[in-house]
C-alpha beads as a LAMMPS data file, in Angstrom:
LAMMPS data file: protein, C-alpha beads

147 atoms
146 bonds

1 atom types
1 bond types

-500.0 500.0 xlo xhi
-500.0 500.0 ylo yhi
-500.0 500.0 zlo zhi

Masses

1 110.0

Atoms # bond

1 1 1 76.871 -424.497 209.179
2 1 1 80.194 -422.001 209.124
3 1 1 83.381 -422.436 208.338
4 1 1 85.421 -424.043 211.434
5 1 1 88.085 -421.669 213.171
6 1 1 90.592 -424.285 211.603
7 1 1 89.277 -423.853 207.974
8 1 1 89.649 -419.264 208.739
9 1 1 92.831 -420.069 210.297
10 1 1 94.210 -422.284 206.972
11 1 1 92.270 -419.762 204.528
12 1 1 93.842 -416.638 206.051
13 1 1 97.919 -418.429 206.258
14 1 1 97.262 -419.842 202.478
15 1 1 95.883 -416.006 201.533
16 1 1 98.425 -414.481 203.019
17 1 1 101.455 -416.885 201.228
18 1 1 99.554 -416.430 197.821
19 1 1 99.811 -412.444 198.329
20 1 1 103.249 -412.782 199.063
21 1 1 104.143 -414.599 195.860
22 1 1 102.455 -412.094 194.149
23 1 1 99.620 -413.861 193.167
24 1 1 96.565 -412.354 191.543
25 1 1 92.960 -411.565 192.766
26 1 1 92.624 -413.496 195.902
27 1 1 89.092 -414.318 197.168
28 1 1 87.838 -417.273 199.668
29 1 1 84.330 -418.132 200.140
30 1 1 82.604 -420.213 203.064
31 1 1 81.569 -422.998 200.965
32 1 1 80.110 -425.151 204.331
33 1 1 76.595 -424.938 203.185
34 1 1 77.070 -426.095 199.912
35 1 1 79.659 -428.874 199.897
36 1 1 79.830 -431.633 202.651
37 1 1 83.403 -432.201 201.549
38 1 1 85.484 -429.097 202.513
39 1 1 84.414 -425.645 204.474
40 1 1 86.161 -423.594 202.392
41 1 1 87.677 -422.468 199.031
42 1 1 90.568 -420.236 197.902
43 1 1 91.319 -419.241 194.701
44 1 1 94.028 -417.069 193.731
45 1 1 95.639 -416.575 190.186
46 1 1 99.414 -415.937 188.238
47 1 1 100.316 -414.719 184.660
48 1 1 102.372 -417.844 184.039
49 1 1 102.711 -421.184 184.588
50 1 1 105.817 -420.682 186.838
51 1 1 104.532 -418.210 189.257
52 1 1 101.412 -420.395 189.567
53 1 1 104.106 -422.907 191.108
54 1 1 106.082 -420.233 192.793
55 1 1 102.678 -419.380 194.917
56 1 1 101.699 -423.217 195.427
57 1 1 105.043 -424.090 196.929
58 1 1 104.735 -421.467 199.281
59 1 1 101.436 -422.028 200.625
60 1 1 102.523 -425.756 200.863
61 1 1 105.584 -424.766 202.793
62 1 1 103.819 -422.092 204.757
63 1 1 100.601 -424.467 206.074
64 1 1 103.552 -426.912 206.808
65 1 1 105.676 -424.913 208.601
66 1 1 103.278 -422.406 210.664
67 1 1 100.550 -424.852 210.861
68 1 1 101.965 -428.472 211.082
69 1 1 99.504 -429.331 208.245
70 1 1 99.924 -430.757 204.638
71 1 1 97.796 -431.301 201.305
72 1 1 95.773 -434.556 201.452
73 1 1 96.110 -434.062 197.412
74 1 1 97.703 -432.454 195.050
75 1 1 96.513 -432.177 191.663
76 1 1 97.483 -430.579 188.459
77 1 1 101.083 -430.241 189.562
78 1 1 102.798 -430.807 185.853
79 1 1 101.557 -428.478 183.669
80 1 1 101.621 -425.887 186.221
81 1 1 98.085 -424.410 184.477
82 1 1 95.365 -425.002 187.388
83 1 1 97.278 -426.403 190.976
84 1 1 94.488 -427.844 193.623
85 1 1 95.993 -428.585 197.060
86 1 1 93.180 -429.875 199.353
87 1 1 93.867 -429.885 202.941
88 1 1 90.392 -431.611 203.881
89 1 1 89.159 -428.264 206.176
90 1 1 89.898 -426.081 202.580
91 1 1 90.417 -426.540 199.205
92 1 1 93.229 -424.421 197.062
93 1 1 92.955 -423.304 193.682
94 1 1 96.090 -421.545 192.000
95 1 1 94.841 -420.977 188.523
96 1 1 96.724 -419.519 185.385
97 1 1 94.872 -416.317 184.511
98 1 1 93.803 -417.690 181.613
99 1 1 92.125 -421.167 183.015
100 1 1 90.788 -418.213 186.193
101 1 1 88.451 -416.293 183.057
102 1 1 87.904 -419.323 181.246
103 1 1 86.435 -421.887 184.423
104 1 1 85.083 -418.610 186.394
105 1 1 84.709 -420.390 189.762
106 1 1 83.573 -416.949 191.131
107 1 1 80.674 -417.766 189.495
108 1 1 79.878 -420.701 190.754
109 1 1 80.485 -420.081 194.227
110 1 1 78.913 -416.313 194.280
111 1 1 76.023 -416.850 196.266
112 1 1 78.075 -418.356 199.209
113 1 1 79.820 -416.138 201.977
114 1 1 83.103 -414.324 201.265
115 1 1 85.351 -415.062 204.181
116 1 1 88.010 -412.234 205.243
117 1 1 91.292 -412.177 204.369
118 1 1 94.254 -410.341 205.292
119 1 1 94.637 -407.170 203.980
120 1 1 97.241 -408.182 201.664
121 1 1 95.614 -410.558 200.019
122 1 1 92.480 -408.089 199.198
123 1 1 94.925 -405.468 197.950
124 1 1 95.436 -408.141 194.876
125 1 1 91.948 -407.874 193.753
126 1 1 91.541 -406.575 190.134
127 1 1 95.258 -406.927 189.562
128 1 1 94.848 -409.903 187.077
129 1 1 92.735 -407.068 184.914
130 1 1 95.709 -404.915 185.705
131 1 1 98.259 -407.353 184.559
132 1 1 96.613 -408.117 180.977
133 1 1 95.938 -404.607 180.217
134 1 1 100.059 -403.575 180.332
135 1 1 100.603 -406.863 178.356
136 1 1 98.392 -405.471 175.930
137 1 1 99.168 -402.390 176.039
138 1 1 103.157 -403.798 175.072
139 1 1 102.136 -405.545 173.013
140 1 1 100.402 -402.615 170.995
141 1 1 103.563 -401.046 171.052
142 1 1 105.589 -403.592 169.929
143 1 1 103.409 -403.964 167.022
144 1 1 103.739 -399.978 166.358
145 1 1 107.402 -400.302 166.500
146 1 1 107.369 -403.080 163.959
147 1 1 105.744 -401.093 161.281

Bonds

1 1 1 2
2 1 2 3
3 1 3 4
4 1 4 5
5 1 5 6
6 1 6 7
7 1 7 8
8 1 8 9
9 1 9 10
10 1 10 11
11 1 11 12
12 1 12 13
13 1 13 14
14 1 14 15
15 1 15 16
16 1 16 17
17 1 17 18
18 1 18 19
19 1 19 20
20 1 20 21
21 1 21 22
22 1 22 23
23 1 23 24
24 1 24 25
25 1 25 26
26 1 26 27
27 1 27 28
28 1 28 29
29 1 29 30
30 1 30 31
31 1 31 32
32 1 32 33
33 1 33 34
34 1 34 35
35 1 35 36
36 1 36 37
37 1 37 38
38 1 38 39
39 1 39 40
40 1 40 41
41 1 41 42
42 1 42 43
43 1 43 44
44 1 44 45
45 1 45 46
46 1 46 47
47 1 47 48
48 1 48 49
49 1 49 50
50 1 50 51
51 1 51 52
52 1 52 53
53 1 53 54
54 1 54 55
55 1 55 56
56 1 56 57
57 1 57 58
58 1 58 59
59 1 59 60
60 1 60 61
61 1 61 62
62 1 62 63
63 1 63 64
64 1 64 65
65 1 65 66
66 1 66 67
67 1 67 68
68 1 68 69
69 1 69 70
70 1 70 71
71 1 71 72
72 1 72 73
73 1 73 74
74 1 74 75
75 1 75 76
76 1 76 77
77 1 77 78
78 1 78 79
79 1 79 80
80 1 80 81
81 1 81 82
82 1 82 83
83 1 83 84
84 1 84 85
85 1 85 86
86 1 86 87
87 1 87 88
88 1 88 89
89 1 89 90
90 1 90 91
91 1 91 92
92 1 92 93
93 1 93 94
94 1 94 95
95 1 95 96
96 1 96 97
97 1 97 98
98 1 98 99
99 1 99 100
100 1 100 101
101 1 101 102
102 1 102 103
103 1 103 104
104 1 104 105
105 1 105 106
106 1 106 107
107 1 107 108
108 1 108 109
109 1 109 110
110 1 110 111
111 1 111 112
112 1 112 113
113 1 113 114
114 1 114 115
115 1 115 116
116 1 116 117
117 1 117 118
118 1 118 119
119 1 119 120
120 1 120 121
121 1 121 122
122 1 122 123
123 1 123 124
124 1 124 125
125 1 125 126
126 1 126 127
127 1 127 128
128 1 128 129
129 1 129 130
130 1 130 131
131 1 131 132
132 1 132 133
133 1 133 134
134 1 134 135
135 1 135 136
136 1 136 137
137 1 137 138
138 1 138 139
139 1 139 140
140 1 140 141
141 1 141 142
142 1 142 143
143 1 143 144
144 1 144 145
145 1 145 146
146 1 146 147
């Protein structure tokens, strides 16, 4: 078993809204074999708890709006830490890049099919990486300029 045209369709609209938020190292994988529950899974990252909204919102509005479709469930919605919208066909994780290292879904879901995504949404691979490195890097030099 694949992933339907439906579940692509959804995967690539959701990608596409998450790279336009900004969000961080975007990857879906055909999870059809596997699970009996959904076809596939997104998962897509932000440096803070507000952006992790910020990219939520906009897939929710975007599925809505282009695709006449809405989450069955939303969970994790408060703290804003790890956001799962599951529209049945797929299943979307935003995760703070923290809870992303920490859980490592990648990991779990390595051995199943990558789907494609639109090319925006591939250019935010390794960005998360990126991201903590300048942090640290300002941080470093924050700590110089303090002594």
């Amino acid at each position: 078993m694949t992933a339907t045209d439906r579940s692509i369709e959804l995967i690539s609209a959701a990608a596409q809204a998450a790279a336009d938020k900004l969000a961080h190292d975007i990857i879906a994988y055909d999870v059809s074999d596997v699970l009996s529950i959904t076809d596939a899974f997104l998962l897509a990252s932000a440096p803070n708890d507000r952006q992790v909204k910020s990219i939520v919102d906009e897939i929710e509005e975007r599925l809505s709006k282009e695709l006449g479709t809405k989450p069955v469930r939303r969970e994790g919605d408060r703290e804003a830490r790890w956001v799962l919208l599951d529209y049945v066909d797929i299943v979307v994780h935003v995760q703070h890049s923290e809870e992303r290292v920490f859980y490592a879904l990648e990991r779990l879901w390595k051995d199943c099919p990558e789907l494609e995504l639109p090319a925006d949404a591939k250019a935010t691979r390794g960005k998360a990486a990126e991201h903590a490195k300048l942090r640290a890097e300002e941080d470093t030099a924050d700590f110089e300029g303090l002594r």
